[in-house]
N, C-alpha and C positions, 0 to 999 in steps of 0.2 A: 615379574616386572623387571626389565632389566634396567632400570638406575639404580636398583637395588641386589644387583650380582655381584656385586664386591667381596661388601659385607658379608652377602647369605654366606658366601664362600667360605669368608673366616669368621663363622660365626659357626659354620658345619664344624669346626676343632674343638669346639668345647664340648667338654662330656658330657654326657646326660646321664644324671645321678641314677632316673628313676629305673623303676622295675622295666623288666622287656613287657608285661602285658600289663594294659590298663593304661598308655598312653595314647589319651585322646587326642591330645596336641601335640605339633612338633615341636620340640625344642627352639630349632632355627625361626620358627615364626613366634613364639610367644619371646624370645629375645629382643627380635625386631621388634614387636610389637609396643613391647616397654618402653625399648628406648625410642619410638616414635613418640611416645605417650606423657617419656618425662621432659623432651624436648618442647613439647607444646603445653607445656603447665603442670602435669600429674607429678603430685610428691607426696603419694601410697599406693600401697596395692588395690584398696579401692577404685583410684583414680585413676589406675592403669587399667582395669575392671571398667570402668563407665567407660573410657574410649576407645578398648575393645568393641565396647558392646554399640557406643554411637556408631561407628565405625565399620561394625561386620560387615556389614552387605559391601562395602564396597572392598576392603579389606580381602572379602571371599572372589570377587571378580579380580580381584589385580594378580591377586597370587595363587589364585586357580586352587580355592579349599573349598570345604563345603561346613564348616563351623555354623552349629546351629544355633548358638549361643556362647558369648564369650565367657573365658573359665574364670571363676569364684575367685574371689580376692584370698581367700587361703589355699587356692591352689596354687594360684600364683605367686603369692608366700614360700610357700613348698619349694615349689620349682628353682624359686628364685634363690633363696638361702642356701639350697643343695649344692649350689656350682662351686667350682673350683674355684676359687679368685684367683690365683696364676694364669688359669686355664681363660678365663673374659679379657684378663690383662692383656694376655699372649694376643688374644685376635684382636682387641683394640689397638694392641700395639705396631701389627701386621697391617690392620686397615688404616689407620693415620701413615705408615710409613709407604704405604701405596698412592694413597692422596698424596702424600711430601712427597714421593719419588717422580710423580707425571708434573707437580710443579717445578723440581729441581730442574727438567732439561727447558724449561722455559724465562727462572731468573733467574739474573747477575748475582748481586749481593743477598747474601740468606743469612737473616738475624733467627738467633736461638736465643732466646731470656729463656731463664733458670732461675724458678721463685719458691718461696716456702711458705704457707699455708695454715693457717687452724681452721680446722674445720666448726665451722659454730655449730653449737645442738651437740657436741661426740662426747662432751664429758659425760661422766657416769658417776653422780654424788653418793648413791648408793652404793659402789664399790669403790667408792675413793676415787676413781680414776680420771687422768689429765685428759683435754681435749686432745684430740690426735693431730698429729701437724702430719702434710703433707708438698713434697717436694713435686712439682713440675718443673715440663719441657713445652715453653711454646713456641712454635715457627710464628714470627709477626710475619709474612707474606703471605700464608695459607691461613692467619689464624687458626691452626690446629693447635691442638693439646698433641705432644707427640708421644710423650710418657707420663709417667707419676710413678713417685713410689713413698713407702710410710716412711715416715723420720722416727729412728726408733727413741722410747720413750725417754732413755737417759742417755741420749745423746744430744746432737743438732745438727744442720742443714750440710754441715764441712764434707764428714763421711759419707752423706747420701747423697753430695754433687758430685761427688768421686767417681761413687759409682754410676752414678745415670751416664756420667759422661761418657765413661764406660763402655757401656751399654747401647748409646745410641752412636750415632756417624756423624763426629763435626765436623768432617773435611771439609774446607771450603768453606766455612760460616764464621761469621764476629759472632763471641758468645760472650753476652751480657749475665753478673752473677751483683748479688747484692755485694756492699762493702765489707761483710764481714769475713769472704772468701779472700779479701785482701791482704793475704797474710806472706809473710817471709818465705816458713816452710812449704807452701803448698806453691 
């Protein structure tokens, strides 16, 4: 399907943990697949499983498979748990800056907000642990997420706006940051 050649693109960069034999699926399509699945409501591997499975037949004509049934919720566990997390970041982060790049040559003023995050549900009372906060990058023109990254556990947002800033391209953009970035030093 080509409104879907972007992504497949960068989505071909992530590695695939698994063994050379015994891969039923492709990587590149059980990737899409998910994130088709958790856009439209799925939030477990189950539910990314049921809309596989509503879904194959038409799933197998768009993208030219022959899937005879979609893969098990612990496969897709497997698969899913095995990646890299730099390595999905890296192509989200490539395919958000693809979408922000074909908007760049069409608007004027380009706002960046720069926010911090807890994630609800990430603590972990069993191992003591703090919910995880999480820094983003959103383009308000595109509504994209253009980045994220973790705010480390005994720190806060200052360090990790440093770096995304960094990291991404604000030439040319008003970048909104909360009040606490409003400091002397920085």
């Amino acid at each position: 399907m080509k409104s879907f050649a972007p992504i497949l693109k960068r989505l071909e960069a992530v590695p695939d943990p698994r063994r050379a034999e015994g891969k039923r699926y492709a990587l590149i399509h059980v990737l899409l697949f998910s994130i088709l699945a958790i856009v439209t409501g799925a939030n477990s591997y189950r539910g990314i499983e049921t809309f596989i499975g509503m879904h194959r037949k038409r799933l197998n004509r768009a993208f030219g498979l022959s899937w005879k049934r979609a893969p098990a919720h612990t496969s897709l566990r497997s698969i899913l748990i095995g990646l890299a997390p730099h390595a999905v970041e890296a192509a989200f982060r490539a395919h958000a800056a693809d979408l922000d790049g074909k908007a760049k040559q069409t608007a004027g003023c380009r706002v960046l907000a720069i926010d911090g995050k807890t994630l609800r549900g990430s603590f972990d009372v069993f191992h003591d642990s703090a919910a995880k906060q999480v820094l983003s990058a959103f383009a308000a023109d595109t509504m994209l997420i253009l980045a994220h990254i973790e705010i480390d556990a005994k720190s806060n947002e200052i360090p990790a706006a440093q770096q995304l800033l960094a990291e991404l391209d604000v030439a040319g953009r008003i970048v909104t940051l909360d009040a606490l970035h409003a400091q002397k030093n920085i």
